[in-house]
C-alpha positions, 0 to 999 in steps of 0.5 A: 948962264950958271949950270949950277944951282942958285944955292952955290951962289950965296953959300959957303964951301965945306973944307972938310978932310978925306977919312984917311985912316981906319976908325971905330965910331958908334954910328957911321952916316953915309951921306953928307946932306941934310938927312945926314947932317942933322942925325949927326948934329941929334945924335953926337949931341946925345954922347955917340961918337959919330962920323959922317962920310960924304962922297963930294963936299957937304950938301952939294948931292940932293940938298945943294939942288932942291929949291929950298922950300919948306912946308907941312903940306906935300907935294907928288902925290898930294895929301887927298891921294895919300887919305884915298890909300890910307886914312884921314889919321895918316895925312895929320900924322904927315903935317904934323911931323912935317910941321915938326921938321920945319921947326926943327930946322928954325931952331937950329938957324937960331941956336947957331945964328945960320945966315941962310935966309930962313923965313916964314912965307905962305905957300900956295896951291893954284890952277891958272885954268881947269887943267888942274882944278880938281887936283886944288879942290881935292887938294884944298879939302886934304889940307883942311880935314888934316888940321890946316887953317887956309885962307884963299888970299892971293897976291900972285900977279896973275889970274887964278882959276881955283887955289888955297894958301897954307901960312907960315910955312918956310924958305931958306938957302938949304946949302949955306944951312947945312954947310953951316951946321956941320962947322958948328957940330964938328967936335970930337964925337962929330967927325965929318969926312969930305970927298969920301966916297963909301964903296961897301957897307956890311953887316955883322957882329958890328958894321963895316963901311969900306972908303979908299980911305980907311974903313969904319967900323961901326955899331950902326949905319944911317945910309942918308944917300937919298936912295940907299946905295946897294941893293934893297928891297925898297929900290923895287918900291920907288920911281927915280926922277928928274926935275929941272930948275931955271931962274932968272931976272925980271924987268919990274915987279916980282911975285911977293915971297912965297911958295907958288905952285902952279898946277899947269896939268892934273898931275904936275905944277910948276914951283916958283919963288924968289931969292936974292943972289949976286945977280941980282933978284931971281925968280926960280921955277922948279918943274918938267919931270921925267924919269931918269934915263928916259928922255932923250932931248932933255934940253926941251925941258929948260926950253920949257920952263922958260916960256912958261916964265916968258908968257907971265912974266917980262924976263930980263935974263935967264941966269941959272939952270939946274936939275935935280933927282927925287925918288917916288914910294908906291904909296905915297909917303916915305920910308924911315927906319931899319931896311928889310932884312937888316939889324943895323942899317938904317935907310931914308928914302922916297922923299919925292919932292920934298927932301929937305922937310922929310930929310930932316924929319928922318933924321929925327925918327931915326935918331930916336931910334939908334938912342933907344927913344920912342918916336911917335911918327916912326910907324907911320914911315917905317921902311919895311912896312908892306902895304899892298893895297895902297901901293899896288898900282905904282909899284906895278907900274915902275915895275913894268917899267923897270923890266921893260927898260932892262929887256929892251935896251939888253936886245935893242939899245944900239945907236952908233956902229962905229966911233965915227957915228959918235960927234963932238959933244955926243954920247952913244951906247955901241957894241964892242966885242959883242958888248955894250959901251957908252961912247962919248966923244969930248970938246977935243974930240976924245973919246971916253969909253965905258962900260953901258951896263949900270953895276947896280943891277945891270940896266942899260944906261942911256946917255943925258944930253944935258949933264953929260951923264950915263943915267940908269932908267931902271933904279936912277942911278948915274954915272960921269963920262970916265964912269965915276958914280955920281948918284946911286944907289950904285956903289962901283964906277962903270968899267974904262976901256982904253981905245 
């Protein structure tokens, strides 16, 4: 069973140099994945000399894990919630940009004749049972007041309680598509940097963005790293989350193409699709969230998906697992643009679940932006827009959340008095010299001792038994065994310490 995404089985790798030198760009983008691919393909093609910089390899951070499904619709909180905290103007501003990005991304897999499996499937809203039958038939009426033509054909082999199908929506292998499209746009007003981590970034007179490498200087900076590495104002107004993927082969017939969401409570469904891969036919489900940090036995979470496909379907054998991180906004719909409080650092964050769409979407707006071009849908997700009304009750919870997480976990979080407590195969939070660390101890019976206190804003971090992570449960960010940033927004690795 691969503990990778099922997009690596298929796509290409990107073998693109660390920056090793200092260079002056006009736009630096921090973030190799679709947001920032797509903004350098935009902009380089407009005349600006860009450079993307990417902490791993290209799109193997948020895009290498989604499940690469395009729609117009959205997912958490839902169009109706969105209309409840807004309008019913807002929600067409939503499917009509979203629309807007999914044929960007079309005409892209043509211009440059990308093998990624692109293609036009319907994607479908449903409730086996009452669970979630309100949410589909609020859902439904959404989706039709915003300009949606549904249609109520189903051909899901099992029993459906209420539900709607949007047509012509998409799919695709998200990695092989970004892989591909940044070989195709590098040339010399396109630079693009593998294995490059970004460890400051400072405004001025002009940009600069520091890398063990070299530093960049530049006029802007597009910060295209699903939460904005840093601190920014908007890290109070989001909620960081883990979803959990499984695919698997079955014995017999499959669901027919498409996007399939299930909505096995009032608030949470299951994503299902299939996609052809070395292992033959993989039906995949997407589902189990919870927020960062925040969950101790996150094994159950596989566990979980698995029986849901055993109960519906004849598993042959499970073949992929995988997780995924997402960033919730208190109220509901993105934040693109300029960040509070800065000139020339542009953020996109919030996507929830649907990165691909919103990060192609951002790329477009923000691109707009730096070329001095009107964008008709920039207001609607502007980054430092203040709605207190629409965002009170998220913005309070995660919140409260946040303080609670910080509080207890300074005064309580200790699970191991000594590094005997600590087993193979286990992490521990443990106080040394009056301090706490996260103690892990390896297959070989090493110990790796970091600092727990996250150096985004000093949280407690909590150790992930399924990754082999030190997540963050205030702002998400994460952390490997040795203390090496593997998701942000922080910037610094955790402190080592020799025992």
């Amino acid at each position: 069973m691969s503990s990778i995404s099922i997009w690596k089985d298929k796509a290409e790798e990107s073998f693109f140099s660390p920056l090793r030198h200092d260079i002056t760009v006009d736009v630096a983008i921090v973030g190799g994945g679709i947001t920032g691919i797509t903004a350098a393909y935009i902009l380089s093609r407009a005349g600006k000399k860009v450079a993307v910089l990417e902490a791993r390899k290209i799109g193997e951070g948020a895009t290498g894990s989604s499940t690469g499904n395009l729609y117009c619709t959205i997912g958490s909180p839902g169009l109706h919630n969105v209309k409840s905290k807004f309008n019913h103007e807002k929600i067409k501003e939503v499917v009509e940009s979203r629309a807007a990005a999914v044929n960007f991304i079309e005409e892209r897999v043509k211009e440059f004749d990308i093998d990624c499996d692109f293609k036009r499937v319907p994607w479908s809203l449903f409730t086996e049972d009452e669970a979630g039958k309100s949410f589909v038939e609020k859902e439904k009426k959404a989706a039709q007041e915003a300009g949606l033509a549904i249609t109520e054909n189903f051909s899901y082999p099992w029993k459906v309680n209420e539900g709607f199908t949007v047509e012509n929506q998409a799919q695709f292998n998200p990695l092989q598509y970004v892989v591909s499209l940044a070989k195709s746009i590098k040339s010399a007003n396109c630079s693009i940097y593998d294995l490059t981590k970004v460890t400051d970034v400072e405004e001025g007179d002009v940009c600069t963005v520091t890398t063990a490498g070299g530093k960049v200087t530049a006029s802007q900076v597009i910060m295209a790293t699903h939460s904005p590495k840093g601190i920014y104002a908007v890290h109070m107004n989001m909620g960081p989350y883990r979803e959990y993927a499984v695919g698997v082969t079955l014995n017999g017939t499959y669901p027919p193409a498409g996007t399939w969401w299930n909505m096995v409570k009032p608030t949470e469904h299951y994503s299902m699709r299939t996609y052809d891969t070395s292992k033959g036919r993989i039906l995949m489900v997407l589902g189990e969230m919870h927020k960062v940090g925040q969950k101790e036995n996150n094994h159950e979470c596989y566990e979980t998906l698995k029986k849901y496909l055993r109960e519906r379907f004849d598993v042959a054998s499970v073949e992929f697992t995988w997780s995924a991180q997402q960033f919730k906004p208190a109220d509901g719909i993105p934040y693109i643009g300029l960040s509070t409080g800065n000139s020339k650092t542009y953020i996109a964050t919030g996507f929830s679940a649907d990165g691909l769409t919103y990060g192609t979407l951002a790329s477009m707006i923000i691109s707009d932006e730096v070329l001095g071009k009107e964008n008709k849908w920039s207001d609607t997700y502007k980054a430092s827009r203040i709605t207190p009304i629409a965002s009170a009750k998220e913005f309070i919870k995660e919140n409260v959340n946040v303080a609670v997480e910080f509080i207890k976990d300074r005064f309580t979080k200790t699970e191991a008095d000594e590094f005997a407590d600590v087993t193979i195969g286990q992490g521990k939070v443990m106080e040394i010299d009056g301090k706490k660390h996260g103690v892990y101890r390896d297959e070989t019976g090493k110990l790796h001792v970091v600092s727990a206190v996250c150096t985004h804003m000093g949280c407690i971090n909590h150790w992930n038994e399924v990754e082999q992570s030190w997540d963050c449960p205030c702002h998400g960010s994460r952390f490997s065994i040795d203390g090496e940033v593997l998701e942000g927004p922080a910037y610094t690795a955790l402190n080592k310490v020799i025992v």
